[in-house]
C-alpha positions as CSV (number, residue, x, y, z in Angstrom):
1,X,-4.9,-3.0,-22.7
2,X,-5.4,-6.8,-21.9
3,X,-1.8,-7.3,-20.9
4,X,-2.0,-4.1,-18.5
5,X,-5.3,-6.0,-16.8
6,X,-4.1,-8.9,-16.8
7,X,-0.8,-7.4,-14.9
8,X,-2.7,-5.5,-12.2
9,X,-4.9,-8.9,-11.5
10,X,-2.0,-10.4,-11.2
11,X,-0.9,-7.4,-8.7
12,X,-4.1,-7.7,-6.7
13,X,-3.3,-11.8,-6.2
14,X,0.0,-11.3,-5.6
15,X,-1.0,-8.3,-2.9
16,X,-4.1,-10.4,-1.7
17,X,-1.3,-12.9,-0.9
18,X,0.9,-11.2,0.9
19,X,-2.2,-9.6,3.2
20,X,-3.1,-13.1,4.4
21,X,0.7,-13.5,5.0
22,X,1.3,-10.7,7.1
23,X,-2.0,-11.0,9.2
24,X,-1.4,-14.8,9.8
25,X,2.7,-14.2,10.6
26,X,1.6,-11.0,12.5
27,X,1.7,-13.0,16.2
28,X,4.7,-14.6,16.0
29,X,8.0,-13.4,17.3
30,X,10.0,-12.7,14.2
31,X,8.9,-9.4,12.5
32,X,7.7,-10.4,9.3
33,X,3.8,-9.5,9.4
34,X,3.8,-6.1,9.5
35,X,6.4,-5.5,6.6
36,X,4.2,-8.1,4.4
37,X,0.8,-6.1,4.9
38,X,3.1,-2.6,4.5
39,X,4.3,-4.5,0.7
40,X,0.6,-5.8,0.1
41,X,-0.9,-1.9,0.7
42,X,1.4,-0.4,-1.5
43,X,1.1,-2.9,-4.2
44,X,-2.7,-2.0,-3.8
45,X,-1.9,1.5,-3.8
46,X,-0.4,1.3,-7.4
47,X,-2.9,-0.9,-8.7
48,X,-6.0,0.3,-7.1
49,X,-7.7,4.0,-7.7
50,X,-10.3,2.6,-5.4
51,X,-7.3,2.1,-2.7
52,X,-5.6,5.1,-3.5
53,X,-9.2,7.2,-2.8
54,X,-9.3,5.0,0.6
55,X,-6.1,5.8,1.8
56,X,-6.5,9.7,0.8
57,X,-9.9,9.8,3.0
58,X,-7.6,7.8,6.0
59,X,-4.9,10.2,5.3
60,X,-7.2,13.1,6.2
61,X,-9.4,11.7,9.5
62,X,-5.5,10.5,10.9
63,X,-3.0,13.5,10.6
64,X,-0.7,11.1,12.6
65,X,-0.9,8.5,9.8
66,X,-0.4,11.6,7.0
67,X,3.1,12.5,9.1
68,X,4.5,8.9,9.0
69,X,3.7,8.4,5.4
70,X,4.9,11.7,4.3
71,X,8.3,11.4,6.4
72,X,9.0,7.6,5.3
73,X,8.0,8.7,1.5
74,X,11.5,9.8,0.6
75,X,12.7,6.3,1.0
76,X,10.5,5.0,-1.1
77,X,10.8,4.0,-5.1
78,X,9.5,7.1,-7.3
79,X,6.9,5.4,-8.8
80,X,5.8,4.7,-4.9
81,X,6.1,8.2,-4.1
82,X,4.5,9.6,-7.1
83,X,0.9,7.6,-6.4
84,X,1.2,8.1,-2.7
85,X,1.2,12.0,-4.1
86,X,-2.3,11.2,-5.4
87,X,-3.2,10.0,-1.9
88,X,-2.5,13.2,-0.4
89,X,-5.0,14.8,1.3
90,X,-4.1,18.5,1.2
C-alpha cells in the first residue's frame, strides 16, 4: 500500500510539473503548452478520484467538452479510457 502512495505522489509532482510547464510555455509560438496541461490532466485523472469527480461534474455543465473527450477517447491508452469511463456523466 505504501509503494502504491508513494507512486501516485509521485504522479501528482510529476503532473503538478507538467501544469506549470504547459501554462508558462502556453504563449509562445511553438505548440507545447497545451499538450503539457492535456498530459498533466490525465495523469491527474488516473491518480485523483477527487479529479475524476471534477471532471465528471465539467463533463455534464459542457456537453461540448463531453463530445471532444468522448470522440478523442478511442485514441487513447485503455487504462486512459477505462477511468475517463468513470468520468462519464451519463
Amino acid at each position: 500500500m505504501l509503494v502504491k502512495n508513494i507512486g501516485n505522489a509521485v504522479l501528482i509532482v510529476v503532473a503538478a510539473i507538467f501544469l506549470v510547464l504547459g501554462l508558462i510555455t502556453l504563449p509562445l509560438p511553438l505548440p507545447t503548452g497545451i499538450p503539457l496541461i492535456v498530459l498533466a490532466s490525465i495523469l491527474l485523472v488516473l491518480v485523483s478520484k477527487k479529479v475524476r469527480n471534477l471532471l465528471r461534474r465539467y463533463r455534464q455543465r459542457h456537453p461540448s467538452l463531453n463530445r471532444s473527450i468522448e470522440s478523442s477517447k478511442s485514441y487513447l491508452p485503455t487504462a486512459v479510457q477505462a477511468k475517463l469511463s468513470e468520468t462519464d456523466p451519463e
